[in-house]
C-alpha positions in Angstrom: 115.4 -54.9 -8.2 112.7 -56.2 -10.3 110.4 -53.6 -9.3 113.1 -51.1 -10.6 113.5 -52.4 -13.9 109.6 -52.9 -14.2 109.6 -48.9 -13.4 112.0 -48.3 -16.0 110.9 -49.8 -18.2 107.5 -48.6 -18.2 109.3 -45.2 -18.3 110.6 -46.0 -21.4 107.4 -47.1 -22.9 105.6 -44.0 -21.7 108.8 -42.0 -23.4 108.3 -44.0 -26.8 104.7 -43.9 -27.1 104.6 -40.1 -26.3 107.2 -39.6 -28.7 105.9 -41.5 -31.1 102.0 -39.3 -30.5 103.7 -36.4 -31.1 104.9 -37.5 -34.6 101.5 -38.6 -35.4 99.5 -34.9 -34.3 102.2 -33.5 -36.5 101.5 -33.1 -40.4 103.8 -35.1 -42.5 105.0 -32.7 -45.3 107.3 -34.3 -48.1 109.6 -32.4 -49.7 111.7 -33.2 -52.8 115.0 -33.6 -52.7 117.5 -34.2 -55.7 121.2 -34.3 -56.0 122.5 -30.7 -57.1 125.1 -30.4 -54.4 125.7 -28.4 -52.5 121.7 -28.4 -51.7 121.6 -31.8 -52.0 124.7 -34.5 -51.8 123.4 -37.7 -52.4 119.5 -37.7 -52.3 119.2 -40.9 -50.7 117.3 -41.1 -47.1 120.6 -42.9 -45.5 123.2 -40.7 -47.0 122.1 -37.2 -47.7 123.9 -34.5 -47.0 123.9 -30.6 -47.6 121.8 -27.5 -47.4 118.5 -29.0 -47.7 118.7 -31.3 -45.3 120.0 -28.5 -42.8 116.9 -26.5 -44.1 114.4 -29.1 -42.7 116.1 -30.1 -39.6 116.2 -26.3 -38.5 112.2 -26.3 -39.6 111.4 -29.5 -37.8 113.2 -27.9 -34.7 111.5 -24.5 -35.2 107.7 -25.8 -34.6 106.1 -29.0 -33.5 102.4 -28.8 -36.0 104.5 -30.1 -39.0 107.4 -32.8 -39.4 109.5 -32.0 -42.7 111.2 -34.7 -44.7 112.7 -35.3 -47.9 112.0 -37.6 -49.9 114.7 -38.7 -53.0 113.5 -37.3 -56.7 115.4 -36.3 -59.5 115.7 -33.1 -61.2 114.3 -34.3 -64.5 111.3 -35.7 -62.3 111.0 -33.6 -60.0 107.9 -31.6 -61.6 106.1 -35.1 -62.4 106.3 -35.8 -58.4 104.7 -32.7 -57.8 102.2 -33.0 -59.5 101.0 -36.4 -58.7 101.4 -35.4 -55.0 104.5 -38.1 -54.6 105.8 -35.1 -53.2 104.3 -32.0 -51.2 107.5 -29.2 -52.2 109.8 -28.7 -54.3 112.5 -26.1 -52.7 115.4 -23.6 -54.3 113.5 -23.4 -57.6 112.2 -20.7 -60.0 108.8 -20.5 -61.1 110.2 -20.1 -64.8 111.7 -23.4 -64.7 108.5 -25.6 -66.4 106.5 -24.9 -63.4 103.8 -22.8 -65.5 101.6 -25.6 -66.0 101.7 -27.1 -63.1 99.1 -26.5 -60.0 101.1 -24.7 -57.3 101.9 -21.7 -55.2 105.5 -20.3 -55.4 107.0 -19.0 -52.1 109.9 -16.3 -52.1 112.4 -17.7 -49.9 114.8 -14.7 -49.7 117.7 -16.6 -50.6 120.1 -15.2 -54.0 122.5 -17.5 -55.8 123.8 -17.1 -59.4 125.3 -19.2 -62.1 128.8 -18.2 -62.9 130.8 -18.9 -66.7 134.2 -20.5 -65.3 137.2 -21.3 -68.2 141.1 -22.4 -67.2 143.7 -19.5 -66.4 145.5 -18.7 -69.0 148.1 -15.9 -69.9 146.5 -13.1 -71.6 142.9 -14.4 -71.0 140.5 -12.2 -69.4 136.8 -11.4 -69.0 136.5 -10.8 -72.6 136.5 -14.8 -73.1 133.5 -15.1 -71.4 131.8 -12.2 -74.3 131.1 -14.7 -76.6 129.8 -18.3 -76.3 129.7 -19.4 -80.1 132.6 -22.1 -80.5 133.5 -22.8 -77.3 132.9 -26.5 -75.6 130.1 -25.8 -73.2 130.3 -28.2 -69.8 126.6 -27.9 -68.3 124.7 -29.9 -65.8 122.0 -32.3 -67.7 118.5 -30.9 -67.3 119.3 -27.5 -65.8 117.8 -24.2 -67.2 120.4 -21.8 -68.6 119.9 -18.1 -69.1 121.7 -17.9 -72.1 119.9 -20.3 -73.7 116.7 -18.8 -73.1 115.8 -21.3 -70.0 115.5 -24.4 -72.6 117.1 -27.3 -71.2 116.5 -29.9 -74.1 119.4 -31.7 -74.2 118.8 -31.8 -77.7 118.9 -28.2 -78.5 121.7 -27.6 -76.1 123.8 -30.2 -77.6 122.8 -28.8 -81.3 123.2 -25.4 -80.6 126.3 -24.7 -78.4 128.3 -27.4 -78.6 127.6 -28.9 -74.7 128.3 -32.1 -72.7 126.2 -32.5 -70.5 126.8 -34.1 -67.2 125.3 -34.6 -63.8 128.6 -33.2 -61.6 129.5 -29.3 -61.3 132.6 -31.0 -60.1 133.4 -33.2 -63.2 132.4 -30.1 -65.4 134.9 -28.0 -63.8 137.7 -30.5 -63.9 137.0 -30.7 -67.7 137.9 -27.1 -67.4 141.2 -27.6 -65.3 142.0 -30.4 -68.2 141.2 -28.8 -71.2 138.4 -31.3 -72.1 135.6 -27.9 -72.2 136.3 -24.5 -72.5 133.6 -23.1 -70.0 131.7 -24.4 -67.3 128.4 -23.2 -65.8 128.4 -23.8 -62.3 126.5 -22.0 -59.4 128.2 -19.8 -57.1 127.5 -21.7 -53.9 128.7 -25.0 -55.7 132.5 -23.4 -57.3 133.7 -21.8 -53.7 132.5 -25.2 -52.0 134.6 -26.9 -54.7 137.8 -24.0 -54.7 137.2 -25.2 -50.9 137.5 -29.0 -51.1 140.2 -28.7 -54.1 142.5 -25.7 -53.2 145.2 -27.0 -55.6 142.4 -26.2 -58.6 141.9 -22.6 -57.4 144.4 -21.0 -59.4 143.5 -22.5 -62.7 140.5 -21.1 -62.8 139.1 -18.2 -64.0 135.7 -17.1 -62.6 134.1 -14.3 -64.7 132.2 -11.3 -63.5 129.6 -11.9 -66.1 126.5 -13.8 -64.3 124.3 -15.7 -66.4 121.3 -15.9 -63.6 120.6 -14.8 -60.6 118.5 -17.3 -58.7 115.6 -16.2 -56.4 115.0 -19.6 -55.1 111.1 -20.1 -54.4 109.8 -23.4 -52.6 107.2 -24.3 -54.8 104.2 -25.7 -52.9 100.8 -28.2 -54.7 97.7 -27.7 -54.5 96.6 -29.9 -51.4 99.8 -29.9 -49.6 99.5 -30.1 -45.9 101.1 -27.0 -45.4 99.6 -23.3 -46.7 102.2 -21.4 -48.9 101.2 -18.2 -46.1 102.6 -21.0 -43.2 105.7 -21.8 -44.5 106.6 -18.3 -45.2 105.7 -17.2 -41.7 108.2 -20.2 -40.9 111.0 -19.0 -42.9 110.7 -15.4 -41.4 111.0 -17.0 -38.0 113.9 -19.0 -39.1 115.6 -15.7 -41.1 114.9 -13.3 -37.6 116.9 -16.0 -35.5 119.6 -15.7 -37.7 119.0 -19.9 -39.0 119.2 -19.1 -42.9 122.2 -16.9 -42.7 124.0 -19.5 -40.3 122.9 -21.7 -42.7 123.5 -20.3 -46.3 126.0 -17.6 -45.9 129.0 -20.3 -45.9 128.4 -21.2 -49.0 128.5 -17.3 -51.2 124.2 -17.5 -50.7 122.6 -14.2 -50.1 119.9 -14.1 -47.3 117.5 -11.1 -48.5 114.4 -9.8 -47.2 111.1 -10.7 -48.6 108.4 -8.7 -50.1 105.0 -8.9 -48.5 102.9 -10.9 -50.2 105.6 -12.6 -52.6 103.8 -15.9 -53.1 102.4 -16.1 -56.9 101.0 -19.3 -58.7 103.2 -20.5 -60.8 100.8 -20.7 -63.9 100.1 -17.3 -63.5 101.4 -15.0 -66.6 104.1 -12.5 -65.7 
């Protein structure tokens, strides 16, 4: 019997330390990841949740030569980690969003989401609310880019200019619509039918306009230096989108899985 445990326990071992070689020959690649559900619920390493976290585990299953993992930033730090190499990628982003000065490669990701205005149900009100912005009470997400606003996401100017609180919860903005506390909310498609989802009594008192402020081409942004080559992790997105893992992924949440131009990576201090 002792012979027996010996053996399985040296099993074990041989188990652990070949597990554990395997994570060593692969390439550590960090990528960024900060609360803007439903992409990221909770960017801490013990309780994240949500689309980016799917993202990487489908990667990390795809191929063995790298090991994805995210590492907690913030949005309004997010291009500061980049750049000092804290962190190797920064994913669902837009090369117009303060990324021009900044050393790195921007990777079309073939995924579409859009930034809807959203105001209470009322009698009488249609799209035509949504026409014009001047003297309403904006509820936007702190540190986010706005089309309307010409991208600037001072929360100065925004403050100033249209009359916005700013907050760090699609959620709370759109219950400031349901209680008359704003008039419209900006929200991201993907984020107002996961919350008409979770909160089916709100989905009546809302009224979603067709007018769409942006339509997001989400890039993962890649430094100079990273461990992986901008041409790799496309390749590993086209194996992921030909096996069907970014629709199963995405499509639950209103996100359009698109095809991809050849050649779509661009730096993103490159002029337009």
């Amino acid at each position: 019997m002792r012979h027996l445990r010996r053996w399985i326990h040296g099993c074990w071992l041989a188990l652990g330390l070949l597990f554990a070689g395997s994570l060593c020959a692969a390439e550590l690649v960090k990528v960024g990841g900060a609360h803007f559900p439903p992409y990221v619920i909770k960017s801490s390493l013990q309780e994240s949740s949500g689309l980016l976290p799917q993202l990487l585990e489908a990667l990390n299953r795809e191929q063995s030569d790298y090991h994805f993992t995210m590492l907690p930033t913030a949005i309004v730090r997010r291009f500061s980690d980049l750049q000092r190499g804290r962190i190797d990628m920064a994913i669902f982003e837009n090369p117009q969003w303060g990324w021009q000065d900044i050393d790195a490669v921007a990777v079309d990701m073939g995924l579409e989401d859009a930034e809807l205005f959203v105001a209470k149900e009322e009698e009488r009100r249609g799209q035509d609310y949504f026409e014009q912005l001047e003297g309403k009470r904006l509820a936007l997400y702190r540190g986010y880019h706005y089309g309307f606003a010409q991208f600037n996401s001072d929360p100065d100017f925004l403050i100033r200019t249209f009359n916005a609180n700013l907050g760090h919860s699609h959620d709370s903005n759109l219950l400031m619509v349901v209680r008359g506390r704003a008039d419209v909310a900006l929200v991201t498609r993907s984020n107002l039918y996961d919350f008409i989802k979770r909160n089916r009594e709100h989905a009546r008192q809302l009224l979603i306009s067709e007018r769409v402020d942006q339509v997001y081409r989400h890039h993962a942004m890649i430094r100079a230096g990273a461990p992986i080559s901008p041409e790799h992790f496309a390749a590993l997105l086209e194996r992921l989108r030909a096996k069907g893992e970014l629709q199963r992924i995405f499509s639950p949440y209103r996100i359009d899985v698109t095809p991809v131009v050849a050649d779509s990576s661009t730096a993103a201090d490159a002029e337009d």
